[in-house]
C-alpha positions in Angstrom: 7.9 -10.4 -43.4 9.9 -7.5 -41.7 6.4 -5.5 -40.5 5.7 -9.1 -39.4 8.8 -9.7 -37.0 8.7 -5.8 -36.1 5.1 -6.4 -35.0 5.8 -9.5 -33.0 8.7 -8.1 -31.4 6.8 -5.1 -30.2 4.2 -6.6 -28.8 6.1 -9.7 -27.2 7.3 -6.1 -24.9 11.0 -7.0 -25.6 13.7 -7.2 -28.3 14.0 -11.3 -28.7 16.5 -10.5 -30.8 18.7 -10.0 -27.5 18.3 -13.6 -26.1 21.1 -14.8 -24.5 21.7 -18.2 -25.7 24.0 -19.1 -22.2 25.4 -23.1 -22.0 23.4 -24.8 -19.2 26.5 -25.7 -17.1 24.9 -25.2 -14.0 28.0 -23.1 -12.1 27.2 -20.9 -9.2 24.6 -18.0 -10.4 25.0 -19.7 -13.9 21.6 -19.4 -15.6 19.7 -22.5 -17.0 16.3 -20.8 -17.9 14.6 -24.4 -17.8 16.7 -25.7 -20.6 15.5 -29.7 -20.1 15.4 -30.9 -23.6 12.2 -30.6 -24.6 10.7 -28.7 -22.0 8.1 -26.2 -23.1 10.3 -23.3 -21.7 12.7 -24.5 -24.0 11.1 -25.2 -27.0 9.4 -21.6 -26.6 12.6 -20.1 -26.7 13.6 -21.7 -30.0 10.4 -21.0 -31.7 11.0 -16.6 -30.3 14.3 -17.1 -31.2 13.3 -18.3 -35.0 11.3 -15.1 -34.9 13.8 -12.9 -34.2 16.0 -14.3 -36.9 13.1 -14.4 -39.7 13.4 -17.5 -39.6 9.2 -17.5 -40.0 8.8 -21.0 -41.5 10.9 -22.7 -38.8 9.4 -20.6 -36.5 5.9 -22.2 -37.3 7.7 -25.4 -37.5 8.5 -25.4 -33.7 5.6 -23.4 -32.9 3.6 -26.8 -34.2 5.7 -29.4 -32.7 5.4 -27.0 -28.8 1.5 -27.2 -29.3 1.8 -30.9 -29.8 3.8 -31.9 -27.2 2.1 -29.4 -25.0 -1.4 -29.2 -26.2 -2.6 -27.5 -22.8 0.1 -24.8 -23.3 -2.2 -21.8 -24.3 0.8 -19.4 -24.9 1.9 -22.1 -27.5 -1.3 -22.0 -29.6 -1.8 -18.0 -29.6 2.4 -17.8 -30.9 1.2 -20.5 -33.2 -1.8 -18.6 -34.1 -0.1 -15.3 -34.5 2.4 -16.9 -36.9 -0.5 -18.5 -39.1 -2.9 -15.3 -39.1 0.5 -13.4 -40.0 0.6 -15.5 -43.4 -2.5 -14.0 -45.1 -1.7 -10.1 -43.6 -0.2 -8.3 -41.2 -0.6 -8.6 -37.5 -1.2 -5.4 -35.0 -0.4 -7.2 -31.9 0.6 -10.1 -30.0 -2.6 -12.1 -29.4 -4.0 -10.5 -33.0 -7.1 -12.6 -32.5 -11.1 -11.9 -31.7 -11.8 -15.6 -30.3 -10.4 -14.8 -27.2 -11.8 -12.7 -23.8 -9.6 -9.7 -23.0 -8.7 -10.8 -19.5 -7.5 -14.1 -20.9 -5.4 -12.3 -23.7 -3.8 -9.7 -21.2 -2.9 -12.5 -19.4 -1.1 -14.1 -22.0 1.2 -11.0 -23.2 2.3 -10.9 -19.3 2.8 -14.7 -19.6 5.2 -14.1 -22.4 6.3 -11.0 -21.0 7.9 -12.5 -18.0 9.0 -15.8 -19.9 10.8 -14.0 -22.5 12.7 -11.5 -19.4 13.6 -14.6 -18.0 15.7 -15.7 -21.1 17.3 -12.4 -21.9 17.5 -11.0 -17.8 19.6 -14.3 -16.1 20.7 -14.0 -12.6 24.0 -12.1 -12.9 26.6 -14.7 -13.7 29.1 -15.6 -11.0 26.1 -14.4 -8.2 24.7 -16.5 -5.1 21.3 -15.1 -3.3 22.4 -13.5 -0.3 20.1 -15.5 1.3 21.6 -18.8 1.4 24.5 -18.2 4.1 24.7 -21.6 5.4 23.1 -25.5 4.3 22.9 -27.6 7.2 24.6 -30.8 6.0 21.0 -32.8 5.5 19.8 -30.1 3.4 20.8 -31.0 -0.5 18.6 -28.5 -2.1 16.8 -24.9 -1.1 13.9 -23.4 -3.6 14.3 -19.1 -3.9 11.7 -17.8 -5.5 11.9 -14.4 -7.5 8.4 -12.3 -7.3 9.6 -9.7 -9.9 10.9 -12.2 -12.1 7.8 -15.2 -11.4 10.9 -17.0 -11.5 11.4 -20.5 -8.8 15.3 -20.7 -8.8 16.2 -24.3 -8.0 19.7 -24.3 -6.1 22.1 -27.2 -4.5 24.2 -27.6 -1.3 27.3 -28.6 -3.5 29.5 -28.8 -0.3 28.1 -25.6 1.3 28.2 -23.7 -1.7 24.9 -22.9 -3.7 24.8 -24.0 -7.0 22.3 -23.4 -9.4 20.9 -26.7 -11.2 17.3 -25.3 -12.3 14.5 -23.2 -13.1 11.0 -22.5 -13.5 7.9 -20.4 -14.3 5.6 -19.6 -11.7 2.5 -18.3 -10.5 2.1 -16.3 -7.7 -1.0 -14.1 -5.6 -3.4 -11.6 -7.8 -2.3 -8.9 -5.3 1.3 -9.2 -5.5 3.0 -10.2 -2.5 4.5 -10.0 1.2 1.1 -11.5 2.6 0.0 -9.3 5.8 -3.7 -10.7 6.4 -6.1 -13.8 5.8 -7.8 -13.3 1.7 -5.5 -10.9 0.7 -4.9 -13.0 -1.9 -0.7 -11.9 -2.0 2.1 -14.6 -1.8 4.0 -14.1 1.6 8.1 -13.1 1.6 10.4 -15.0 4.3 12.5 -17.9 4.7 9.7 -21.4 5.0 10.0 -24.6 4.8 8.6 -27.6 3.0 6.2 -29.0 5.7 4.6 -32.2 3.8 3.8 -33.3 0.4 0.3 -34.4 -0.7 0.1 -36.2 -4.1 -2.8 -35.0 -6.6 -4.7 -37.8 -6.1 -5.8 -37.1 -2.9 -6.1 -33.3 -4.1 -8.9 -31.3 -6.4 -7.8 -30.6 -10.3 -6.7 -27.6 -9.4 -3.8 -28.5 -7.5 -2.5 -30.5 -11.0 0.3 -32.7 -10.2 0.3 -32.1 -6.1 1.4 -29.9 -3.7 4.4 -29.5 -1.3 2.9 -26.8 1.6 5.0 -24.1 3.2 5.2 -23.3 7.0 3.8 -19.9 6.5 2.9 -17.9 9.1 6.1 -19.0 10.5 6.9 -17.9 14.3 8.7 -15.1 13.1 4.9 -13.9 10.8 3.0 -14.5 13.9 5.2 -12.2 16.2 4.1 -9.5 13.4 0.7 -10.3 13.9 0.3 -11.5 10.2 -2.7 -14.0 9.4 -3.7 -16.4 6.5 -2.5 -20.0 5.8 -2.1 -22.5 3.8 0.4 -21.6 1.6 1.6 -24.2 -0.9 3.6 -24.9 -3.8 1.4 -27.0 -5.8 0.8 -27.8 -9.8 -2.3 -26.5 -12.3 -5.6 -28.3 -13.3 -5.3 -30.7 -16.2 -6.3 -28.8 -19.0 -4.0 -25.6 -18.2 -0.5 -26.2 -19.1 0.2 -23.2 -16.9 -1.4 -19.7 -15.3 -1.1 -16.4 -15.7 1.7 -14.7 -13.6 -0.3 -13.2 -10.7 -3.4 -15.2 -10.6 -3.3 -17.4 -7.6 -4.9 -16.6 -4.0 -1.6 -16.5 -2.6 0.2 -20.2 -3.3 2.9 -20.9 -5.8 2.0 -22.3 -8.4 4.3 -24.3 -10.9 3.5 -26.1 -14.8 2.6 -29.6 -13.6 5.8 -31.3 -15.3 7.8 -28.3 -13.7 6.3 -29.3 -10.0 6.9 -32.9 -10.7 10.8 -32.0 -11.9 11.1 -30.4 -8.6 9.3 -33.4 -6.5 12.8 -35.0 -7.0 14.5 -32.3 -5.4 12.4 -31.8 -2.1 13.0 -32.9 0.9 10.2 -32.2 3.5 10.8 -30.9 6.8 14.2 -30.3 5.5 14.2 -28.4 2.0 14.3 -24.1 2.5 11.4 -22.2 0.7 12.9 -18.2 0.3 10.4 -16.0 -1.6 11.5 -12.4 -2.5 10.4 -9.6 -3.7 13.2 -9.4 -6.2 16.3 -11.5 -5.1 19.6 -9.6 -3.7 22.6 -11.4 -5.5 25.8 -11.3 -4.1 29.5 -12.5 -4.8 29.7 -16.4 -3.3 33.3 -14.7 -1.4 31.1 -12.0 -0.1 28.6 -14.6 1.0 31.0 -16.4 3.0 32.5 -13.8 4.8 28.8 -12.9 5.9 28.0 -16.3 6.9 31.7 -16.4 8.9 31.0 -13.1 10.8 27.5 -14.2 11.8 29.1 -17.4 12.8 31.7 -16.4 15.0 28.7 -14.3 16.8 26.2 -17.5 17.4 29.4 -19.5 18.5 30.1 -16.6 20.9 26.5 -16.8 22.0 26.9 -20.4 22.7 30.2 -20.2 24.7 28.7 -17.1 26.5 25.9 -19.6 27.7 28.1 -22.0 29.0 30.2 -19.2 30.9 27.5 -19.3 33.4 27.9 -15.1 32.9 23.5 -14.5 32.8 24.8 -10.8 32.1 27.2 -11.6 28.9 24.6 -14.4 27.2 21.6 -11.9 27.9 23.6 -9.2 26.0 22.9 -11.6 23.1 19.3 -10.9 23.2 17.0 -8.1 21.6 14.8 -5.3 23.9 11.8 -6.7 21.7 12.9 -10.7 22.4 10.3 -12.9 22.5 9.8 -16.9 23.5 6.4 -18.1 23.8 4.8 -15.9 26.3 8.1 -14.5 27.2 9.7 -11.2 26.5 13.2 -9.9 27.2 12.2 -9.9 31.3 10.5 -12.7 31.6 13.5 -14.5 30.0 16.3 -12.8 32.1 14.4 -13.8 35.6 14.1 -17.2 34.0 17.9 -18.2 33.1 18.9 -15.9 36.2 17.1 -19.0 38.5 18.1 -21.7 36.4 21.8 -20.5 36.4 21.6 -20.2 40.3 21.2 -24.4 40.1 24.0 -25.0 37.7 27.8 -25.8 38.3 28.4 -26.6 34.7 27.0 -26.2 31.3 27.9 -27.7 28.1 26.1 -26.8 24.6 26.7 -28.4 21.3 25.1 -27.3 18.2 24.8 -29.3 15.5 23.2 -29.4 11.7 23.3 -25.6 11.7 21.4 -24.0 9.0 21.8 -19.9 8.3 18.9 -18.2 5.3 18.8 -14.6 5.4 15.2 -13.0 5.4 14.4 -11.1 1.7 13.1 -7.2 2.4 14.6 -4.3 4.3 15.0 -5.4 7.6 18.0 -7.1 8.6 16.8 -10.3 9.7 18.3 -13.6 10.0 16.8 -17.5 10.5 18.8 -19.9 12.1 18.0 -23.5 13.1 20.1 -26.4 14.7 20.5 -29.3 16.9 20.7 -28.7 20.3 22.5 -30.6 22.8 22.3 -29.3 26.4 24.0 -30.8 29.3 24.6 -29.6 32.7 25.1 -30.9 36.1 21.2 -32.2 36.8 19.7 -32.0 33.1 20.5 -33.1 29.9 18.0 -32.4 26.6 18.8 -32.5 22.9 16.1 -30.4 21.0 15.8 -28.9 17.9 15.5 -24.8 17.6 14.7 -22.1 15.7 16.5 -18.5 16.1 15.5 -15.2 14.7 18.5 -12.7 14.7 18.0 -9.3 14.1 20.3 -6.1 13.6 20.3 -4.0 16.7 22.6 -1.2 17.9 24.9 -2.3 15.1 24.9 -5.9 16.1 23.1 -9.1 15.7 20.5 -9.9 18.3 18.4 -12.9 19.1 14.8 -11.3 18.5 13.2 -14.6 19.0 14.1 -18.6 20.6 12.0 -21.4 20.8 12.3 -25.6 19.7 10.4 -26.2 16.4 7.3 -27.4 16.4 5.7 -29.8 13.6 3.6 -28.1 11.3 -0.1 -28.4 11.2 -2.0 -29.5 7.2 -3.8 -26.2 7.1 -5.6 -26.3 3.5 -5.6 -22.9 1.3 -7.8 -19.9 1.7 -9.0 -21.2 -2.1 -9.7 -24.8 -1.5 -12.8 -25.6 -3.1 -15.8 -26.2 -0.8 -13.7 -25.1 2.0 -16.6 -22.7 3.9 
């Protein structure tokens, strides 16, 4: 029995012993680690947890009663299997088993490997990701996905504040990630959105329960030249309960009852998609006073614009700006001759939201209501910002109205040519 635990332990990569067993209150930063009753998440815990306590018939016990509720959950039957094969000798490894390929098996252990990290690693208690700054008032929920963890952090506007409510296992590209090129086969890292959602029916197997696709490349991807498309978060074929950590072309891909869970949380055209390398936490005071500084610099913007002063709302503006076919030049000539034809100008920005980029570069995505009105032309649009840091400021690095987003199927689809 104990070469049996020590042998399971080892090659589960991680002492299960060290679980943290955290209530599933659902506070700011608090972790959940998928604990629906009943999930498969869940009841894979228990049956680790059993393990680490010797508790090897109990163990089995749940280890039977996962497979059957889950019967597609291959990670299920090989823990099952383990703990059977372990009753007439000793085991030398997780996966102790001849029946199955070597790809499938090393697929497994890093299945397990990352599942168990997520139960013993949480998101530091108390923590935000930086990256949520400001909800606009529509948006109830915002997805932030966690590369080094294969982790999809669920978290909702409670009153501006971000507040975690779930998560879930995921799948991401076979190359790793920040996407550069078409077939690279990595999951891209920036602030998307949810663009539409198509419902498996109208979808091949291996998009499981449906999928909700992403905006990527956004404008701020195409100014960096980056290619590739059709980028979704989407479920698993019907006789896979879920797939190996890196093994997708590039989408995110969730356990079809995880996907459906999170169906109930999306809103399209509204709901933030934030995919990191590994996510920056930070204390929800700290995040405010971010968000607050930033804000006091777009609502100087705005009242700088309505100065009619071309030379204090320019200063607002990056070298490198960029607006269609515009760049920093083009633009000054531009509201130089408009302003030469105003008397007054009022703006009024509404249904702000502010999602800091993941990676190095500071880099900022901001999008509101606009509502322009000046002596001979009033226009409400909606528009999309990209600040940057420049000469130890925040600059606007890019400005246009949002445009709807095409269906673009992925680089995988089958039959696509």
């Amino acid at each position: 029995m104990k070469r049996l635990r020590s042998c399971l332990l080892l090659a589960l990569a991680m002492t299960v012993a060290a679980i943290a067993i955290t209530p599933s209150t659902g506070r700011a930063g608090q972790p959940l680690n998928n604990a629906r009753p009943g999930s498969a998440d869940a009841q894979l815990k228990a049956v680790l947890e059993k393990i680490a306590q010797t508790q090897l018939d109990a163990a089995l016990d749940g280890a039977n009663q996962l497979t059957s509720s889950y019967p597609t959950f291959r990670l299920g039957h090989l823990v099952r299997g383990d703990l059977l094969l372990a009753r007439g000798r000793p085991i030398a490894e997780f996966g102790n088993t001849g029946h199955v390929a070597r790809e499938r098996l090393d697929e497994l252990r890093a299945e397990v490997s990352v599942r168990v990290r997520a139960y013993s690693d949480h998101p530091p208690q108390g923590l935000v990701p930086r990256y949520l700054l400001q909800f606009a008032p529509a948006q109830q929920h915002a997805v932030v996905v966690d590369a080094s963890r294969a982790r999809v952090y669920v978290y909702e506007n409670s009153n501006g504040t971000p507040r975690l409510v779930e998560d879930y296992y995921t799948t991401l590209g076979k190359r790793g990630i920040e996407k550069e090129r078409e077939g690279d086969q990595k999951t891209p890292i920036g602030v998307y959105e949810i663009t539409s959602k198509i419902p498996g029916s109208k979808l091949p197997d291996l998009y499981g329960w449906g999928a909700f696709p992403i905006n990527y490349p956004n404008a701020w991807d195409r100014m960096r030249g980056k290619t590739g498309y059709g980028i979704w978060l989407h479920g698993v074929p019907s006789d896979t309960y879920a797939r190996a950590p890196a093994a997708s072309d590039g989408c995110i891909a969730l356990a079809n009852p995880d996907i459906e869970e999170l169906s109930r949380r999306v809103q399209v055209g509204t709901t933030p998609v934030i995919i990191a390398d590994r996510v920056e936490w930070i204390a929800p005071d700290a995040s405010r006073t971010e968000r607050d500084l930033f804000m006091r610099q777009l609502e100087t913007w705005r009242t700088d614009w309505e100065s009619l002063d071309t030379n204090r709302y320019l200063a607002h503006y990056s070298r490198d700006f960029r607006s269609g076919s515009m760049d920093i030049a083009a633009w000054r000539g531009h509201k130089q001759r408009v302003n030469t034809a105003k008397t007054r100008i009022k703006v009024t920005l509404a249904n702000v939201s502010v999602f800091r980029n993941p990676g190095k570069q500071g880099l900022i995505a901001v999008t509101f209501d606009q509502d322009y009105r000046s002596n001979n032309l009033t226009q409400q649009t909606r528009k999309r910002q990209y600040w940057i840091e420049e000469d130890g400021r925040w600059k606007i690095a890019y400005e246009a109205p949002t445009q709807g987003a095409k269906l673009v199927l992925p680089e995988s689809f089958p039959g696509r040519s």
